[in-house]
ROGUBA-309251 format. One record per residue: x, y, z negated of N, C-alpha, C, O, CB in turn. Coordinates in steps of 0.1 Angstrom, whole numbers, plus 5000, padded with zeros to 4 digits. Glycine has a CB too. Example, Ala and Ser with C-alpha at 12.3 -4.5 7.8 and 13.67 -1.06 7.14 Angstrom:
residues 2
  nc1  nc2  nc3 cac1 cac2 cac3  cc1  cc2  cc3  oc1  oc2  oc3 cbc1 cbc2 cbc3
 5132 4943 4922 5123 4955 4922 5132 4967 4922 5142 4967 4915 5113 4955 4910
 5128 4978 4929 5137 4989 4929 5129 5000 4921 5134 5011 4920 5141 4994 4943
END
This chain:
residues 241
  nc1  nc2  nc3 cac1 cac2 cac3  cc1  cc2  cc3  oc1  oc2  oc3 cbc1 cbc2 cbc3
 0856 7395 4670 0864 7388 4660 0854 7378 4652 0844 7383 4646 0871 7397 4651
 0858 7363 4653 0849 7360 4642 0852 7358 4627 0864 7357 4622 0844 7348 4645
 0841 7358 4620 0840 7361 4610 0837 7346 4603 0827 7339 4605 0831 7372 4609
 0851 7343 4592 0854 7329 4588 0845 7326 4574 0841 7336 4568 0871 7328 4584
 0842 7315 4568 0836 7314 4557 0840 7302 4551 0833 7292 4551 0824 7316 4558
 0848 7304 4547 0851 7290 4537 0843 7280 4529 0846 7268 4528 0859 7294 4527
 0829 7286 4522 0816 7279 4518 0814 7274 4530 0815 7262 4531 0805 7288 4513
 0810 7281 4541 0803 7276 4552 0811 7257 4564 0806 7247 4570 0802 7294 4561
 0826 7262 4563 0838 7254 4564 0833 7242 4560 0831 7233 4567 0850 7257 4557
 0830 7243 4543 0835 7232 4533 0818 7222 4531 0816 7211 4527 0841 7241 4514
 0809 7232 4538 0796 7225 4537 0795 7219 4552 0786 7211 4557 0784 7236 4533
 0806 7223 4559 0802 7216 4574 0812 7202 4573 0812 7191 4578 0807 7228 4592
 0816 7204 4569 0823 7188 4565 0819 7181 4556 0823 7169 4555 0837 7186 4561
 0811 7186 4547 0802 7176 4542 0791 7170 4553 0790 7158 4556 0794 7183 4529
 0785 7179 4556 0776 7181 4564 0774 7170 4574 0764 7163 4574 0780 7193 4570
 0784 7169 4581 0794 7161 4593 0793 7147 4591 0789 7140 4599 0811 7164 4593
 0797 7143 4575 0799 7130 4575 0787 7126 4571 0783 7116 4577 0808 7126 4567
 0777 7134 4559 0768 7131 4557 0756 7124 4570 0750 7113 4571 0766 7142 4550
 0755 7131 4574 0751 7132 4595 0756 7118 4597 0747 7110 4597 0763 7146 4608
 0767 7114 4598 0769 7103 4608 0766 7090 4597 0761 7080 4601 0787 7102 4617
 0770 7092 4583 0764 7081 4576 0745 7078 4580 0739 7069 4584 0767 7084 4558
 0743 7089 4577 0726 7089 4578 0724 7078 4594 0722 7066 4594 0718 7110 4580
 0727 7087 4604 0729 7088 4614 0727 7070 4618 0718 7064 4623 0741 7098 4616
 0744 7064 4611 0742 7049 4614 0735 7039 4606 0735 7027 4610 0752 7044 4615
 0727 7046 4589 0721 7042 4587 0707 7038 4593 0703 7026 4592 0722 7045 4581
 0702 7046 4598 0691 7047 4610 0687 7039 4622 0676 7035 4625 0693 7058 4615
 0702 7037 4628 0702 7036 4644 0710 7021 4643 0712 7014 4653 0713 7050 4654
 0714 7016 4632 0717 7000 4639 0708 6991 4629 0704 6993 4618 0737 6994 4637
 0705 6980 4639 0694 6974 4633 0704 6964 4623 0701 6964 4611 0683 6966 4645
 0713 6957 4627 0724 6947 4623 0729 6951 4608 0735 6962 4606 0737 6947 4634
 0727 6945 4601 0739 6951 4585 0747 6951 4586 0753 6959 4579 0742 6945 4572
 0759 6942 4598 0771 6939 4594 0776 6952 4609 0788 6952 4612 0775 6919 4593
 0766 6960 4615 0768 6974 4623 0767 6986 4615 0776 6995 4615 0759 6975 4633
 0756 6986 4610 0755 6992 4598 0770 6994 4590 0776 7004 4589 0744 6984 4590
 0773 6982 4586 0784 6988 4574 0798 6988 4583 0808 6992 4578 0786 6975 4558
 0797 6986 4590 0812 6993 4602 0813 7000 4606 0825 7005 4607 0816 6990 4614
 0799 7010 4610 0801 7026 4615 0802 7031 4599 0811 7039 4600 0785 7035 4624
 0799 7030 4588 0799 7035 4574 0810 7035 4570 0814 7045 4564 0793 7030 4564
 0818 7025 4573 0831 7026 4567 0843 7031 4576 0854 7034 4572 0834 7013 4562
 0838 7033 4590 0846 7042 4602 0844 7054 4599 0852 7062 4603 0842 7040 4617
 0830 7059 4592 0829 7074 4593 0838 7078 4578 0843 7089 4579 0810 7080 4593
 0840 7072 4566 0846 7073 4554 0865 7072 4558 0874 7080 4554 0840 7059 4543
 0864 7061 4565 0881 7061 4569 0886 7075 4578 0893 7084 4573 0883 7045 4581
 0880 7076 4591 0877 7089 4598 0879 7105 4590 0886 7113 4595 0862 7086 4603
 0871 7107 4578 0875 7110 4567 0891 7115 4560 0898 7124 4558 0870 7101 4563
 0890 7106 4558 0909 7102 4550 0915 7106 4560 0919 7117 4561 0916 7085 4546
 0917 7096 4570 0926 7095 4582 0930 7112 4591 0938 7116 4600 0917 7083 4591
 0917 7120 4583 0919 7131 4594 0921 7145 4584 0926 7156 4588 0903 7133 4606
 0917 7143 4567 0921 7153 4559 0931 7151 4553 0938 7161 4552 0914 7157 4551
 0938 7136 4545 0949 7134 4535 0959 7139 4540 0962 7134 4551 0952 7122 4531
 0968 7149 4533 0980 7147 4536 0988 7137 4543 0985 7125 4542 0983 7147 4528
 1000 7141 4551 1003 7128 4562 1013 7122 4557 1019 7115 4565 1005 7130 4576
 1016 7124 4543 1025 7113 4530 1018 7098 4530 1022 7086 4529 1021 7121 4509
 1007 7102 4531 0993 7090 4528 0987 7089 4541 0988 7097 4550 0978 7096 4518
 0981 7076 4542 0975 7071 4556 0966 7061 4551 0969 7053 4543 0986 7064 4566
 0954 7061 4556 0944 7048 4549 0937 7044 4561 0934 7050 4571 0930 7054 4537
 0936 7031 4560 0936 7019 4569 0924 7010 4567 0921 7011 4555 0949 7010 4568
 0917 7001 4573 0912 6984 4564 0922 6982 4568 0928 6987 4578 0900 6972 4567
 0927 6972 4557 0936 6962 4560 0935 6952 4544 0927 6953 4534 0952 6971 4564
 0948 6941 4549 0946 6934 4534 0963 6937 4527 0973 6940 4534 0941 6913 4535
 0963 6936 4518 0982 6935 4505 0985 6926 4502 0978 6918 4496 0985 6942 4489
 0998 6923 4506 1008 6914 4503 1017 6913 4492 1021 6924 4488 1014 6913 4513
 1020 6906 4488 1028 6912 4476 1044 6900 4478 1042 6888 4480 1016 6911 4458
 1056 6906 4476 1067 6897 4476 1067 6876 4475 1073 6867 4481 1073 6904 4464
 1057 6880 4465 1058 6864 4460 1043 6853 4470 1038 6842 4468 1053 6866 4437
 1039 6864 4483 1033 6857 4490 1015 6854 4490 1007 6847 4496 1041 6847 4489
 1013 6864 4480 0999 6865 4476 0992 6876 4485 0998 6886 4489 0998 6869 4462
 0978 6873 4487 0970 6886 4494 0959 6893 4489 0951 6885 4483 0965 6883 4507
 0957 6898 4489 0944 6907 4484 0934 6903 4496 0938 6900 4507 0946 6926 4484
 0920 6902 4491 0911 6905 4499 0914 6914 4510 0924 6921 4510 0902 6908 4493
 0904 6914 4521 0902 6927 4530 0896 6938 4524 0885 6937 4520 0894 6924 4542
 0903 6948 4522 0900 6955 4517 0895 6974 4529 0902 6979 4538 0912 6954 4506
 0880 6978 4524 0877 6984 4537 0889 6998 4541 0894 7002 4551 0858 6989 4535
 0888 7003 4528 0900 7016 4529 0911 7013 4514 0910 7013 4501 0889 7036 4528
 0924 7011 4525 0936 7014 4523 0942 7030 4522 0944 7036 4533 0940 7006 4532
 0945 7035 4509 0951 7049 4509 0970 7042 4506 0973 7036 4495 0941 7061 4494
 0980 7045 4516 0988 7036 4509 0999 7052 4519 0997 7060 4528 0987 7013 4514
 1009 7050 4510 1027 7055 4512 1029 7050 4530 1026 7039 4534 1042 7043 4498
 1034 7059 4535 1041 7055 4545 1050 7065 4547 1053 7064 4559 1033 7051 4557
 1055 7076 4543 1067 7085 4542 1084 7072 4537 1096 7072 4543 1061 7101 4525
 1077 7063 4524 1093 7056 4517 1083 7042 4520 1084 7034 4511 1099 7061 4494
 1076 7039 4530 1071 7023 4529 1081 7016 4544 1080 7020 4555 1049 7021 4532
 1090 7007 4539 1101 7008 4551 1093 6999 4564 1098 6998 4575 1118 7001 4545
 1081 6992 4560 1073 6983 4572 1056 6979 4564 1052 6978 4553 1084 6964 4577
 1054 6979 4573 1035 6975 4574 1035 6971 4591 1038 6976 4602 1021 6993 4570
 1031 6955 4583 1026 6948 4594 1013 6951 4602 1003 6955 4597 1025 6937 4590
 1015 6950 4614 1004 6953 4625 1006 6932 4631 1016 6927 4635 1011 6971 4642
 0997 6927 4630 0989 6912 4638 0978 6912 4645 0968 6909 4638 0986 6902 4629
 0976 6915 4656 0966 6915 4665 0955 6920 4655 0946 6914 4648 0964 6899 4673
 0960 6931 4656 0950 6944 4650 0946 6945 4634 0939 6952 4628 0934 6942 4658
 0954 6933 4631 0953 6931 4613 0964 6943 4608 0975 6944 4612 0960 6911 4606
 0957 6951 4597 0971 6955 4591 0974 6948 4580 0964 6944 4573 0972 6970 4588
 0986 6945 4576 0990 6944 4563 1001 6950 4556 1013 6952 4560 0990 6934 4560
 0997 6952 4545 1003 6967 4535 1009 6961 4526 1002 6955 4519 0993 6979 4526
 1027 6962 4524 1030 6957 4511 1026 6964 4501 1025 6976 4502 1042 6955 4509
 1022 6953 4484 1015 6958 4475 1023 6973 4467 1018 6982 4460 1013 6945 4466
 1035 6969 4472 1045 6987 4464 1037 7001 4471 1034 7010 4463 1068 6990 4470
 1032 7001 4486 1028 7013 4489 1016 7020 4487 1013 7032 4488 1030 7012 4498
 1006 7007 4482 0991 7014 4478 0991 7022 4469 0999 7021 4459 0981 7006 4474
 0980 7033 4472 0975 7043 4464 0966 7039 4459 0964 7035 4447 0972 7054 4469
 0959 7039 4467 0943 7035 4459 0938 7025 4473 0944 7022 4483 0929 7053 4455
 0927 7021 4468 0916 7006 4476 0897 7014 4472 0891 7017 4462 0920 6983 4462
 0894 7015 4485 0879 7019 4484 0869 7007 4491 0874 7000 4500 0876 7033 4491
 0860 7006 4488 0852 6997 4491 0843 7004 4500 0843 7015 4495 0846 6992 4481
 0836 7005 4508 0828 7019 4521 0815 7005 4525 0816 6994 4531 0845 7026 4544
 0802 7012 4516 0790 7010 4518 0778 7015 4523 0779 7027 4522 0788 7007 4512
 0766 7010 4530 0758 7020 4532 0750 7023 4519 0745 7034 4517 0748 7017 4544
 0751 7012 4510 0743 7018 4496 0748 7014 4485 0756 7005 4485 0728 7014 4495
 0744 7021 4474 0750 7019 4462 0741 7010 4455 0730 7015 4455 0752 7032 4454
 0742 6995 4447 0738 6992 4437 0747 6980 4428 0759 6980 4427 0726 6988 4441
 0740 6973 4422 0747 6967 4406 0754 6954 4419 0762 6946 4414 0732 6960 4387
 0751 6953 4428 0760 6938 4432 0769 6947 4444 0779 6941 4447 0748 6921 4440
 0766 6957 4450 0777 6963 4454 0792 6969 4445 0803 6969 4449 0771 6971 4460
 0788 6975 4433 0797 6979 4425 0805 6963 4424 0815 6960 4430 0790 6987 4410
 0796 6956 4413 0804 6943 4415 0815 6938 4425 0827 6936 4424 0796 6936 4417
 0806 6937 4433 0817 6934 4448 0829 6946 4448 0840 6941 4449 0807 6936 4466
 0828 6957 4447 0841 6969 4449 0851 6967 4436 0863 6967 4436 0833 6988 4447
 0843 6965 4425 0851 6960 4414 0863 6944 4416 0876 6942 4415 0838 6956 4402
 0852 6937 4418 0866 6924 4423 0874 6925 4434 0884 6919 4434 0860 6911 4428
 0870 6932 4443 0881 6939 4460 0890 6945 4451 0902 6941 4450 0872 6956 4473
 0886 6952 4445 0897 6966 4439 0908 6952 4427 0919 6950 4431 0883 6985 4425
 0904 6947 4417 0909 6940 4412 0923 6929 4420 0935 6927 4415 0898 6934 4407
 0916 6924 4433 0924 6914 4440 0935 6923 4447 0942 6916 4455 0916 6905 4449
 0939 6937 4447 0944 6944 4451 0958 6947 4438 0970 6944 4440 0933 6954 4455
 0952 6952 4427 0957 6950 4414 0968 6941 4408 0979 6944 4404 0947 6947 4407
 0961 6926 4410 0969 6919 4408 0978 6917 4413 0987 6912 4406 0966 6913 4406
 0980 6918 4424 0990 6914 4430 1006 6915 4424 1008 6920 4412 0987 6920 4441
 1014 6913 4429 1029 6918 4420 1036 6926 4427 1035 6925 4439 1041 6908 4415
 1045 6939 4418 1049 6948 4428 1065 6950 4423 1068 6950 4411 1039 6963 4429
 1071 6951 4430 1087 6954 4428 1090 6971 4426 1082 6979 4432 1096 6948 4442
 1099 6976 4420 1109 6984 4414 1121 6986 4415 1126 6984 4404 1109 6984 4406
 1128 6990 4422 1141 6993 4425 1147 7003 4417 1140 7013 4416 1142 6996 4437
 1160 7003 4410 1165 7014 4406 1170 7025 4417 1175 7022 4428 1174 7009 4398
 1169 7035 4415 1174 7047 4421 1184 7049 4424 1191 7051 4415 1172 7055 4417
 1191 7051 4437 1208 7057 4433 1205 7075 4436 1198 7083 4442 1224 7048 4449
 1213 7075 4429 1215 7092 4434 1237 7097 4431 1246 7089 4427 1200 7105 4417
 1237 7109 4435 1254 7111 4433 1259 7104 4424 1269 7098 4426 1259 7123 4431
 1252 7105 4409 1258 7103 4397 1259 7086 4393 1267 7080 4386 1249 7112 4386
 1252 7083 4398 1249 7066 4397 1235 7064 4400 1231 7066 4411 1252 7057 4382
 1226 7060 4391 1211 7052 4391 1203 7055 4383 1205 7050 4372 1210 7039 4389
 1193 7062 4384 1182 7061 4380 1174 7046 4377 1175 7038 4385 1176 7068 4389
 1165 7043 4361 1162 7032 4362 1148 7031 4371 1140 7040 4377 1162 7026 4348
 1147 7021 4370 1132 7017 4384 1119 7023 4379 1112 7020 4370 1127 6996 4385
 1116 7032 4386 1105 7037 4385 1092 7030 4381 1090 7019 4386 1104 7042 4394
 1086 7035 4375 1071 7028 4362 1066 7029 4379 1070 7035 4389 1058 7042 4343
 1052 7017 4376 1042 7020 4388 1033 7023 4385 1029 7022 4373 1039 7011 4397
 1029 7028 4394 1017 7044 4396 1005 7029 4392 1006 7017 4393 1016 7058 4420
 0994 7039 4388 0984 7028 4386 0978 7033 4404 0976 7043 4411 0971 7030 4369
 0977 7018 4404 0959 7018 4418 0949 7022 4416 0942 7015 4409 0952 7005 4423
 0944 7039 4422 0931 7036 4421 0916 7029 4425 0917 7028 4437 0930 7043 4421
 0908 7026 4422 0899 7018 4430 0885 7025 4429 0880 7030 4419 0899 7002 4424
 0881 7024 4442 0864 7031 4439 0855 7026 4454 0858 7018 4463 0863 7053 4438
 0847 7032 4452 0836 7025 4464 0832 7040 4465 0834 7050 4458 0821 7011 4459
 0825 7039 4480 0819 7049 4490 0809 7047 4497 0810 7037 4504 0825 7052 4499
 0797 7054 4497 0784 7048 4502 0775 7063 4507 0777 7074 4501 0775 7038 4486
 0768 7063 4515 0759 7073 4519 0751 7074 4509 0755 7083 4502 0753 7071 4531
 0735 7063 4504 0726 7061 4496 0726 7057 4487 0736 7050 4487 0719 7058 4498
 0718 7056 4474 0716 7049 4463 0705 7038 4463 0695 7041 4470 0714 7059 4453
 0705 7029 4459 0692 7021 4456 0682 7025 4444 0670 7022 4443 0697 7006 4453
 0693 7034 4433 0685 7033 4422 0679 7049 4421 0681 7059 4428 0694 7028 4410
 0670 7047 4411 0665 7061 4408 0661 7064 4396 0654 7056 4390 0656 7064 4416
 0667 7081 4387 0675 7086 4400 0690 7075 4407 0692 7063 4404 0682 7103 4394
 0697 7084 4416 0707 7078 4424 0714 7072 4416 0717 7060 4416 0714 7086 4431
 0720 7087 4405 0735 7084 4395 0729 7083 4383 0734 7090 4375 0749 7097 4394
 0717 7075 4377 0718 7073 4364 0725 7067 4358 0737 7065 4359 0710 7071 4360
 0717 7063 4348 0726 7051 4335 0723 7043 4343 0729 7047 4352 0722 7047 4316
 0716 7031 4348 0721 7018 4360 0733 7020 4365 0741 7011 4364 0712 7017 4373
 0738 7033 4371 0754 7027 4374 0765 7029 4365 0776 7025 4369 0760 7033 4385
 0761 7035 4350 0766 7036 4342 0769 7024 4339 0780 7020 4339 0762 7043 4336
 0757 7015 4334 0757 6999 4334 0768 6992 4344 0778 6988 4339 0742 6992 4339
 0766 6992 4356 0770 6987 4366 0788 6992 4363 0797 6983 4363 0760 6993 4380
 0790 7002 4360 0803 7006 4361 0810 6998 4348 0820 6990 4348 0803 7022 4360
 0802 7001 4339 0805 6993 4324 0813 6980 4326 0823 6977 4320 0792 6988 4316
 0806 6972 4337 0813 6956 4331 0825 6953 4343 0828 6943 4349 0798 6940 4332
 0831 6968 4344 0848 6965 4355 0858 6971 4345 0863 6982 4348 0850 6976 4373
 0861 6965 4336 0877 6969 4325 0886 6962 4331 0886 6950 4336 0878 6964 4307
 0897 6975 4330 0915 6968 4332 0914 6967 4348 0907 6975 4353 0922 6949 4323
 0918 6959 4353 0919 6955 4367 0903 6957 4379 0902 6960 4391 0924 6939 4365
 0896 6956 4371 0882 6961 4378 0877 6972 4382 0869 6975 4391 0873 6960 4373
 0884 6978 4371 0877 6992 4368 0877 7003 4379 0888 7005 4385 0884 6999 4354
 0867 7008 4382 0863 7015 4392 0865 7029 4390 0856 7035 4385 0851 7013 4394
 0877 7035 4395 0884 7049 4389 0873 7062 4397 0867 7070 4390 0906 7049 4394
 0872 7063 4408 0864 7074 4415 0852 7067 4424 0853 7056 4428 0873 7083 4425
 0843 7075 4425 0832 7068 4436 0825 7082 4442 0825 7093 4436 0819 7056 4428
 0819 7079 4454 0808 7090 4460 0799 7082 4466 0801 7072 4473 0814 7102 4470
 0785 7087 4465 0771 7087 4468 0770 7092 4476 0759 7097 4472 0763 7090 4461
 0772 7099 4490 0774 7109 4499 0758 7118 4497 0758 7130 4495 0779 7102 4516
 0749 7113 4497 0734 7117 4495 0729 7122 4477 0720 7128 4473 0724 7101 4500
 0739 7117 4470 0735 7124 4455 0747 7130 4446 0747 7140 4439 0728 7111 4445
 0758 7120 4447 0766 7131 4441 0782 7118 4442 0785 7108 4449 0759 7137 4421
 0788 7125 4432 0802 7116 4427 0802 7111 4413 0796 7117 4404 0815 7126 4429
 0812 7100 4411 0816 7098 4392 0831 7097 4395 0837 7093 4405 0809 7081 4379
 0834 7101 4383 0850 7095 4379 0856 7093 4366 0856 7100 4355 0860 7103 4384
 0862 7082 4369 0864 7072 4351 0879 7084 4347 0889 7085 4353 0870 7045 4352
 0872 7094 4332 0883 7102 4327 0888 7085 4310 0882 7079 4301 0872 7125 4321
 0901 7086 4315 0907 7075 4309 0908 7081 4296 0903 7075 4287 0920 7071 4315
 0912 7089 4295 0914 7098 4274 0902 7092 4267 0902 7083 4259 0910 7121 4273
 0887 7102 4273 0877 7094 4269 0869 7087 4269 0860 7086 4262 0875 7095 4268
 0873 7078 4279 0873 7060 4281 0857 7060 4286 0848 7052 4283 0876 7049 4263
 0857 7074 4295 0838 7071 4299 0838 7077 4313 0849 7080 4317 0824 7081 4289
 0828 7078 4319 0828 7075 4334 0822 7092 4332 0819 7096 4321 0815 7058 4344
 0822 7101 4344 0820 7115 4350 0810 7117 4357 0812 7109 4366 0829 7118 4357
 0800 7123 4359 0788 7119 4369 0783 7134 4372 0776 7141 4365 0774 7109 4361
 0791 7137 4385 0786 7152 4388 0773 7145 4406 0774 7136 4414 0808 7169 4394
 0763 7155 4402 0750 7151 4411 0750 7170 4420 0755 7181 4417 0731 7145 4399
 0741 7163 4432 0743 7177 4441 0753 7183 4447 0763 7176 4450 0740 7186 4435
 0753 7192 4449 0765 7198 4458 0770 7195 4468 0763 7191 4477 0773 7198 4454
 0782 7197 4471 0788 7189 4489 0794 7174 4484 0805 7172 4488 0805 7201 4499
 0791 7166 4478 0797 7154 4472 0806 7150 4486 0818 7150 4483 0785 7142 4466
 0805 7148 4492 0816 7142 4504 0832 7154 4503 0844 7152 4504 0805 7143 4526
 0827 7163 4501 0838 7175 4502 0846 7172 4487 0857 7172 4482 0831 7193 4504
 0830 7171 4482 0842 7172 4463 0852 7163 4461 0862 7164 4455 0834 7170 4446
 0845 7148 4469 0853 7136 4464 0865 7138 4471 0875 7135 4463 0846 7121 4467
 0870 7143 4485 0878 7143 4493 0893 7155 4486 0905 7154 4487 0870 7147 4507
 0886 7163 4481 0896 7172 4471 0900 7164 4458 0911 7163 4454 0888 7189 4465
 0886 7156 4450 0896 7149 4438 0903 7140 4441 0913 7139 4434 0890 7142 4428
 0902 7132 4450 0912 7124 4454 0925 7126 4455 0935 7121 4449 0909 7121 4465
 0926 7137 4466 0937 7147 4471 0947 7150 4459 0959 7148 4459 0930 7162 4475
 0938 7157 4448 0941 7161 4435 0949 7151 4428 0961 7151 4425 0929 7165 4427
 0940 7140 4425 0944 7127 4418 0958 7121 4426 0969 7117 4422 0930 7115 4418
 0954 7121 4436 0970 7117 4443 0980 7121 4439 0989 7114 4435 0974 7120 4454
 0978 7139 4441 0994 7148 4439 1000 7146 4424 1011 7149 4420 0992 7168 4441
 0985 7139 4414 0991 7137 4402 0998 7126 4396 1004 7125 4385 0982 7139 4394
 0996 7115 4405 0997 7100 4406 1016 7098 4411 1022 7088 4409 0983 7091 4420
 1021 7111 4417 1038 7106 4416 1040 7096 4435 1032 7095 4443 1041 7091 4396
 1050 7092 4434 1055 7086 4445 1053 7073 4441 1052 7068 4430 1068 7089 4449
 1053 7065 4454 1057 7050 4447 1068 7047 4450 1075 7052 4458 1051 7038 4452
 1073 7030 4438 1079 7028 4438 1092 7024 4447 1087 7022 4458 1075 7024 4432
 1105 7024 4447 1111 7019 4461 1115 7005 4452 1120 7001 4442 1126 7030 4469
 1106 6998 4469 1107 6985 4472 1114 6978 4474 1119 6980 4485 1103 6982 4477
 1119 6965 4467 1125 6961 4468 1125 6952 4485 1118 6942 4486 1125 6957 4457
 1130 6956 4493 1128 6946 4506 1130 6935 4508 1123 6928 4515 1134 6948 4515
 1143 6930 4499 1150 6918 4499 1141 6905 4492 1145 6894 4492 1164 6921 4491
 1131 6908 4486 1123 6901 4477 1112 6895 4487 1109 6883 4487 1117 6912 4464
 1107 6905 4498 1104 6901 4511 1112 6895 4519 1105 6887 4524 1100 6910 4517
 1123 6895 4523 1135 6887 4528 1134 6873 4527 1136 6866 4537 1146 6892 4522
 1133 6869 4516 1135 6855 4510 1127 6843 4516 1129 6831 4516 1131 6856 4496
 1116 6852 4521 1105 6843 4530 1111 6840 4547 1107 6832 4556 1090 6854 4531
 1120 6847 4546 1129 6840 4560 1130 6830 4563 1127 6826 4574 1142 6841 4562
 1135 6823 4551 1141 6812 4548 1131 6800 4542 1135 6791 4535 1153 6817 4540
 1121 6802 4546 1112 6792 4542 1107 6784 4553 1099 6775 4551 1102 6799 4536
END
């Protein structure tokens, strides 16, 4: 009979990813190979623990009134109440009502990568999103508030040292409102996450960081509610253009 270990489980899937980030850090000479296996091994990730309410993709968001978000590397978005997501010769695109959250997937962490995850995550944000009222037996529910987007970046290494000091404290600092960079992981040093009450960023170092971030997420999700139902018809209108 074998004999199971849940520590042992939860460190081999750290383990795992840690491994293949290292792994394609190492072995492609190219940056722009480099950051494709990094963000295949982070997607790979999602795609194989989230709940299957949730589905995360690259892709870019559309929003009713015809606007797009950047490419964004990981899409966590609704597809249980999302009634279409476009597939175009291998493009996805996600209307803006179904996103969860938008991650940015790097091989390293520093002050012009945060930057860059901060404005991805923002062009995601803005976008505009519809609200439908509810029917149910009795009549209607009014249109559901929208869930906020979370936004964060994902990276094997740090540039700085240590990894998670005050530099990314800095670095985190100048993304308010639409920028702001809600979770992140270092796969090699640790994780942060922006606690909103007290309006300051979280910085746990060591441990299985690839495993922890994959449960707060999880966590933060089940707390984040459904999204909104979309209005379709608002998409419709472009028929006729």
């Amino acid at each position: 009979m074998m004999n199971w270990s849940l520590p042992q489980l939860l460190d081999g899937l750290h383990q795992d990813l840690q491994q293949r980030l290292e792994i394609s850090r190492k072995s492609f000479a190219h940056p722009v190979a480099k950051g494709d296996a990094s963000e295949k091994a982070w997607l790979e990730l999602l795609q194989t623990y989230l709940p299957e309410r949730y589905q995360a993709e690259t892709a870019h968001v559309v929003d009713s009134e015809g606007a797009f978000s950047d490419q964004i590397d990981i899409v966590v978005f609704d597809r249980q109440y999302s009634p279409f997501i476009f597939n175009y010769q291998g493009q996805k695109i996600i209307p803006a009502e179904s996103v969860y959250a938008a991650f940015e997937a790097k091989q390293s962490i520093d002050a012009e990568q945060v930057a860059y995850a901060q404005k991805k995550v923002a062009s995601v944000r803005r976008l505009h999103r519809t609200s439908l009222p509810i029917p149910h037996a009795g009549g209607t529910f009014p249109p559901k508030a929208l869930i906020p987007i979370l936004g964060g970046i994902l990276t094997f290494e740090s540039e700085w040292s240590p990894g998670l000091g005050q530099p990314l404290h800095n670095a985190l600092a100048h993304g308010t409102d639409d920028h702001r960079l809600n979770l992140g992981c270092v796969a090699a040093h640790g994780l942060f996450q922006y606690d909103a009450a007290a309006n300051e960023y979280t910085i746990t170092t060591g441990g299985r960081p690839a495993t922890a971030f994959l449960f707060k997420l999880i966590s933060t999700l089940q707390f984040s509610g459904t999204v909104p139902m979309i209005d379709v018809q608002a998409y419709a209108r472009w028929l006729t253009e």
